[in-house]
C-alpha positions in Angstrom: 0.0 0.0 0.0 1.2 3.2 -0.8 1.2 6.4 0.7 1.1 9.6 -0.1 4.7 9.2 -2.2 3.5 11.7 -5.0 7.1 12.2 -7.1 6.3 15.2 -8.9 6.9 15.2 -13.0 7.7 17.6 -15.5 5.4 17.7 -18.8 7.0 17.1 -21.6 7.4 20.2 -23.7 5.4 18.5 -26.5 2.5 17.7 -24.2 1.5 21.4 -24.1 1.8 21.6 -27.8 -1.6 21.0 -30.4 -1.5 17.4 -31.5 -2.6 18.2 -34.8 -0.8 21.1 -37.3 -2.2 24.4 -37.7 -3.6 24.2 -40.6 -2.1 27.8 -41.4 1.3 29.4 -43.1 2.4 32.8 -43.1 3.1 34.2 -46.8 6.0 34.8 -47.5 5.7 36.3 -50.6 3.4 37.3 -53.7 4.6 37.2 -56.9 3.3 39.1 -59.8 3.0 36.9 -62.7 1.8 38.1 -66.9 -1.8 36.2 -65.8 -2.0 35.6 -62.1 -0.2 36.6 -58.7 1.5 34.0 -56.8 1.0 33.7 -53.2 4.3 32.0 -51.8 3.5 30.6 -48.1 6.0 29.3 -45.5 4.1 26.3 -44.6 3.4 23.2 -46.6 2.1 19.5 -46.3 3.5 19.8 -42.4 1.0 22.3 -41.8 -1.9 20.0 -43.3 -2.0 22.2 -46.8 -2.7 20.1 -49.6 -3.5 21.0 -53.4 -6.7 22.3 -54.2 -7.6 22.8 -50.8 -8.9 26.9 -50.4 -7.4 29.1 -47.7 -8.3 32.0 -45.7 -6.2 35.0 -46.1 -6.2 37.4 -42.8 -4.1 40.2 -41.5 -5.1 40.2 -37.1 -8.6 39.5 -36.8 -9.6 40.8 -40.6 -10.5 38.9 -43.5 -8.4 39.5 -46.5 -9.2 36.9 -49.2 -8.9 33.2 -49.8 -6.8 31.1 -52.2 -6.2 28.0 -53.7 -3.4 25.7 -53.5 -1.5 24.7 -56.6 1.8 23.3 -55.1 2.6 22.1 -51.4 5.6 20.4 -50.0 7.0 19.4 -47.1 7.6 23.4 -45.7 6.4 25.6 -48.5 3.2 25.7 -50.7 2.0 28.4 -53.3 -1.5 29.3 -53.7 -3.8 31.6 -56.4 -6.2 34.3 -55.2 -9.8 33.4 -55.5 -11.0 36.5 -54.1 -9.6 39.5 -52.7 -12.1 41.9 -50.3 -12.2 45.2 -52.0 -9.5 47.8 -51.0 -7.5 44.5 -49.9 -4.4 43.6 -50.8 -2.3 40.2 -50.0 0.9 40.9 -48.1 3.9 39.2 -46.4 3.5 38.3 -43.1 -0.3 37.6 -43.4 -1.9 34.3 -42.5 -3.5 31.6 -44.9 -5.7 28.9 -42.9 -7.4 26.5 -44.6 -11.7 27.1 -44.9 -13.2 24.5 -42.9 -16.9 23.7 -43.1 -19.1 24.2 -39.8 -21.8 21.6 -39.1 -24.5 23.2 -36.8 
């Protein structure tokens, strides 16, 4: 029988962490093609971004736009804009998340 011989633990640093990715990548850059603009993202298939899937653009708490992906590896992807809100304009350093359906 034991008694009260509580050895206290540390958490692993991992513990704390989310068990799944993000789902999100910062952009790193937008290029400016003849037909399209590029949306460069540092983030790939590690972050859960697959092609074809359609991101969220946001800068803080406002919506920007959303994209598509075209190309995703492990730590990079590049997306197209879909839509752009009006008077917006994608920029390094904002955040693409990927659009996620809500069942209610």
């Amino acid at each position: 029988m034991l008694l009260g011989c509580a050895a206290k633990a540390e958490i692993p640093s991992f513990v704390k962490g989310a068990l799944y990715s993000a789902n999100a990548a910062l952009v790193s850059e937008v290029v400016p093609t003849l037909s399209a603009d590029v949306v460069l993202l540092k983030g790939g298939l590690e972050q859960g971004l697959r092609l074809g899937m359609v991101c969220r653009v946001s800068r803080g708490t406002k919506s920007i736009g959303e994209l598509v992906i075209i190309e995703s590896r492990s730590k990079r992807a590049a997306g197209l804009i879909l839509k752009l809100d009006k008077g917006s304009v994608i920029q390094t350093g904002d955040i693409a998340q990927i659009k996620t359906l809500q069942n209610s």
